[in-house]
Residue frames relative to the residue before (quaternion, step in Angstrom):
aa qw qx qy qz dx dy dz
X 1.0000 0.0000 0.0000 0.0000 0.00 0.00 0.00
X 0.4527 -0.7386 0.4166 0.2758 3.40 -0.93 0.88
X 0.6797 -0.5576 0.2236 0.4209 3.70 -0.66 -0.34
X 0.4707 0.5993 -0.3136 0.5666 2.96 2.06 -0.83
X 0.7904 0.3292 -0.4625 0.2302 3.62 0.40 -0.68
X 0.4409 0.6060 -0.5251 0.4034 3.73 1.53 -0.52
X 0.8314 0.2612 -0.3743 0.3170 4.31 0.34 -0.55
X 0.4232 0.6684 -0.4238 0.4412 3.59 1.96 0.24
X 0.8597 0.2781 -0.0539 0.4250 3.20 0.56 -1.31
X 0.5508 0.4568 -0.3238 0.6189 4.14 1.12 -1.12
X 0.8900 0.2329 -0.1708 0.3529 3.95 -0.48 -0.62
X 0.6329 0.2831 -0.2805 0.6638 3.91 0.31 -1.53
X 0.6425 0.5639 -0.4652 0.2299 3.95 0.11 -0.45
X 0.6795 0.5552 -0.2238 0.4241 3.25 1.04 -0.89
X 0.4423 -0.7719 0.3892 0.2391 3.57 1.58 -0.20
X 0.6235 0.5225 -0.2480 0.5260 3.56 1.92 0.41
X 0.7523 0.1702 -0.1366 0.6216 2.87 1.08 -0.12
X 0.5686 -0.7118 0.4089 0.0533 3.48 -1.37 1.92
X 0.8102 -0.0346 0.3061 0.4986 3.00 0.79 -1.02
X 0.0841 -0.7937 0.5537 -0.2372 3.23 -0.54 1.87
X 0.2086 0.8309 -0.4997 -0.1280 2.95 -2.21 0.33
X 0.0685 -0.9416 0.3000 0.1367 3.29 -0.22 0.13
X 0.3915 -0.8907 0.1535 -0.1728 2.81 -0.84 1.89
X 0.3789 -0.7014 0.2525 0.5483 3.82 0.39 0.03
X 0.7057 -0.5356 0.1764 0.4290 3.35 -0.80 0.26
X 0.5993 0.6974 -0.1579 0.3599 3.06 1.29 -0.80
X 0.3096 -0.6907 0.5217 0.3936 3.09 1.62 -1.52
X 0.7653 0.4417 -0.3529 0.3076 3.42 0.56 -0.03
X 0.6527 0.4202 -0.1575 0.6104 3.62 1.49 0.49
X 0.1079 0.7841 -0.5595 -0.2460 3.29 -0.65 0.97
X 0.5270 -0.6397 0.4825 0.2832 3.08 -1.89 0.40
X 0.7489 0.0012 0.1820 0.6372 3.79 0.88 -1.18
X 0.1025 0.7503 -0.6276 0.1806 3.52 -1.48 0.87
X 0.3024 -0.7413 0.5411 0.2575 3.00 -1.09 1.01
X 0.6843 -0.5308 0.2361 0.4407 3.98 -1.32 0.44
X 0.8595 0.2502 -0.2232 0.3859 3.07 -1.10 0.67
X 0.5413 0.5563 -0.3613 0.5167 3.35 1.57 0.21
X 0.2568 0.6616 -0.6434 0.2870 3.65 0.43 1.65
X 0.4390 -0.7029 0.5189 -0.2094 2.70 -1.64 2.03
X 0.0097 0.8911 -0.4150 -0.1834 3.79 0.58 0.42
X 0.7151 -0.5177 0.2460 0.4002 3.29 -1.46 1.17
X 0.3740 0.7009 -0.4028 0.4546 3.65 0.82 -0.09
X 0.8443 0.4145 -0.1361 0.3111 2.74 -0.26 -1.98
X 0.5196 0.7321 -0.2010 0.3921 3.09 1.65 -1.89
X 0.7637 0.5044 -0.0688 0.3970 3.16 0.47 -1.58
X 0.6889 0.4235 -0.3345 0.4840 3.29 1.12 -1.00
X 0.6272 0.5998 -0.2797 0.4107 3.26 0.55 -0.63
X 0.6502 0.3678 -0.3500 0.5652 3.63 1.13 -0.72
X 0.7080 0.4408 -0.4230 0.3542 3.92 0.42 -0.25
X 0.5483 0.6695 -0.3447 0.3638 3.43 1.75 -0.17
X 0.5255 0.6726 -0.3003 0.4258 3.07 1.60 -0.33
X 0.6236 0.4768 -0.1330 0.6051 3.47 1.50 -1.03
X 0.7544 0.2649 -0.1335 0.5856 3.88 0.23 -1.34
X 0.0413 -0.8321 0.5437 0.1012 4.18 0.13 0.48
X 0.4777 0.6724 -0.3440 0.4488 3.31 1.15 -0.50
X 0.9409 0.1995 -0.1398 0.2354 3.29 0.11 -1.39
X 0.4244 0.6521 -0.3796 0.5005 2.66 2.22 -0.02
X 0.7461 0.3890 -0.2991 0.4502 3.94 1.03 -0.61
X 0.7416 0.3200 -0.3624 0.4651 3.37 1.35 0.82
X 0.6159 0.4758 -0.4051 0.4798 2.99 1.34 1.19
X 0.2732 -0.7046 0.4310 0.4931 3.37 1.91 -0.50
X 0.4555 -0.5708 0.6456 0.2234 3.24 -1.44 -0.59
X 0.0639 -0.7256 0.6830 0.0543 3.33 -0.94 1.43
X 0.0838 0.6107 -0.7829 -0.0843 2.84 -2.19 0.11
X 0.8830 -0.1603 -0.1664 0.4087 2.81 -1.80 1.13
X 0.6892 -0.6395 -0.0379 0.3384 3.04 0.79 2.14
X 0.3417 0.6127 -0.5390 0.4662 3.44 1.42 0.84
X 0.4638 -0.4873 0.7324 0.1049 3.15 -2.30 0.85
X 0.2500 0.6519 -0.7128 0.0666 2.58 -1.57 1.19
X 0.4399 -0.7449 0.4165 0.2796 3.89 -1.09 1.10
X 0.4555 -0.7637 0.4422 0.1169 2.72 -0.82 0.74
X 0.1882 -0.8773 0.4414 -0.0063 3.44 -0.01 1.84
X 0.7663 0.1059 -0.0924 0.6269 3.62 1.20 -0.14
X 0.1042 -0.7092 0.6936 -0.0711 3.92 -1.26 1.01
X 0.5483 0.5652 -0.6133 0.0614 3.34 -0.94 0.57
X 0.7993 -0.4524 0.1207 0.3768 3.14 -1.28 0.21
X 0.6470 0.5634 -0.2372 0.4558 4.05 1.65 0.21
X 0.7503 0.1775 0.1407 0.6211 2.75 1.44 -1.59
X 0.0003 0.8165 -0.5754 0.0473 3.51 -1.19 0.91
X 0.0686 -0.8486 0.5243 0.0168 3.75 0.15 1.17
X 0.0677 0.6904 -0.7191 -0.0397 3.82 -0.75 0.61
X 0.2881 -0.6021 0.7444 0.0192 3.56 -2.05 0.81
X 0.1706 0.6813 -0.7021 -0.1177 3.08 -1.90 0.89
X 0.8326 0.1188 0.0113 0.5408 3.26 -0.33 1.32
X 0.7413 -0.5640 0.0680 0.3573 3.43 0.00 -1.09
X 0.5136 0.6124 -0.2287 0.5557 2.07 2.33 0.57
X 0.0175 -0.9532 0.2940 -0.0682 4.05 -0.45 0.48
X 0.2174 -0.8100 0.5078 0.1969 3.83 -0.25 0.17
X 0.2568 -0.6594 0.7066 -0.0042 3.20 -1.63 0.96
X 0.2104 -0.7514 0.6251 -0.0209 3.31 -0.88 1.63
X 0.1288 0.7497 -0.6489 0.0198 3.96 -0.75 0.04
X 0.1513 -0.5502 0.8209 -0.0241 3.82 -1.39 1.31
X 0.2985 -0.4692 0.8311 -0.0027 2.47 -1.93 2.11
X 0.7545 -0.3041 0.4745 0.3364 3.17 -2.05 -0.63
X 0.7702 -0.2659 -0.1735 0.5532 4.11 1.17 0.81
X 0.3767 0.6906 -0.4711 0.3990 3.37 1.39 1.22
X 0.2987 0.6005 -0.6996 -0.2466 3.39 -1.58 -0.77
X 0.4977 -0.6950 0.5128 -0.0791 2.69 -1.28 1.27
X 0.2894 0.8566 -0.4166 0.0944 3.57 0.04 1.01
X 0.1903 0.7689 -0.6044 -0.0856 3.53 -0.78 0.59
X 0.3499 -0.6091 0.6334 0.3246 3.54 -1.90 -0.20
X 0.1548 -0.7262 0.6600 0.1145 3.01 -1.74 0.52
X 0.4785 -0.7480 0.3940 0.2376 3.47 -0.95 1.20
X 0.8181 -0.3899 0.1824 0.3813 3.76 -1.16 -0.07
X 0.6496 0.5663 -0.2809 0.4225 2.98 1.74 -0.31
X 0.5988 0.5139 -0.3143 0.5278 3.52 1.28 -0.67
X 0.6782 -0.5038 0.5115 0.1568 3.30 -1.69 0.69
X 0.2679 -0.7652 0.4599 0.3621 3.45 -0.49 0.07
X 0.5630 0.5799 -0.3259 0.4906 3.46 1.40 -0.15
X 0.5997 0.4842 -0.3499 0.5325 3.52 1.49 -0.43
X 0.2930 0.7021 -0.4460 0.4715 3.63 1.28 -0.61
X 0.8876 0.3909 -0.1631 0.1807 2.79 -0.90 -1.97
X 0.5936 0.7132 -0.2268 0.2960 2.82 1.16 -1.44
X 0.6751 0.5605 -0.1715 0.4479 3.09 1.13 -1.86
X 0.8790 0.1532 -0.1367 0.4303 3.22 0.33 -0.92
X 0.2542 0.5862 -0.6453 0.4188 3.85 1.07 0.55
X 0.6897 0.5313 -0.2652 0.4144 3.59 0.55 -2.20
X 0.6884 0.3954 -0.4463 0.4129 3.93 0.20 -0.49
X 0.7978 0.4165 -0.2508 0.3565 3.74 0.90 -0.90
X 0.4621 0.7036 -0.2930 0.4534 3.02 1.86 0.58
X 0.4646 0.6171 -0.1528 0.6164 2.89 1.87 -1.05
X 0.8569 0.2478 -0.1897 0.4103 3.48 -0.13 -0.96
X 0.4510 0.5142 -0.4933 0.5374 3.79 1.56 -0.04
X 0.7126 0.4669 -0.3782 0.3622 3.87 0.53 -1.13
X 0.5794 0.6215 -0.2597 0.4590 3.24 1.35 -0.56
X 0.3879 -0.7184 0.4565 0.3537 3.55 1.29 -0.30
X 0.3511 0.4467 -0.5246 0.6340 4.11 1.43 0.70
């Protein structure tokens, strides 16, 4: 399966999540994205050192495409940020990050779900 199809089919498929991507681990390469879901090397980047520095990513929140959002969870796999009622779910495999959003309608627990399960996949996968 290509990358486009893990964010065609695993994430925008599932109808819970808006907007996705996936990314090298680093942040400095993308791999797959859905349209209009452009992420700047900044942002990219900040987000991949938040995985490592958890602190400062959960006192600075986490943008994308130059929205704020707070960051409600940091650790060294998984990084969730909320605005309101809308929100994003970040997840680092072993040379992935994995990111999608989910709009006001989706759960955040339905969120997660989706895309914990895709970066499970691609850890079992040895990505």
């Amino acid at each position: 399966m290509s990358w486009q199809a893990y964010i065609d089919s695993s994430l925008l498929g599932t109808g819970k999540i808006d907007k996705a991507g996936i990314y090298s681990r680093a942040g400095d390469s993308t791999w797959a994205k859905s349209a209009g879901f452009d992420l700047s090397a900044d942002e990219l980047k900040a987000i991949a050192r938040g995985f490592d520095d958890n602190g400062g990513i959960q006192g600075s929140g986490i943008k994308l495409q130059g929205e704020k959002y707070l960051t409600i969870r940091a650790e060294d796999r998984s990084i969730y940020g909320k605005k309101g009622n809308k929100g994003v779910i970040a997840v680092r495999t072993k040379q992935a990050l994995v990111i999608g959003h989910y709009p006001e309608s989706t759960q955040p627990g339905e969120a997660a779900k989706i895309v914990e399960a895709l970066a499970d996949y691609l850890i079992q996968a040895s990505y």
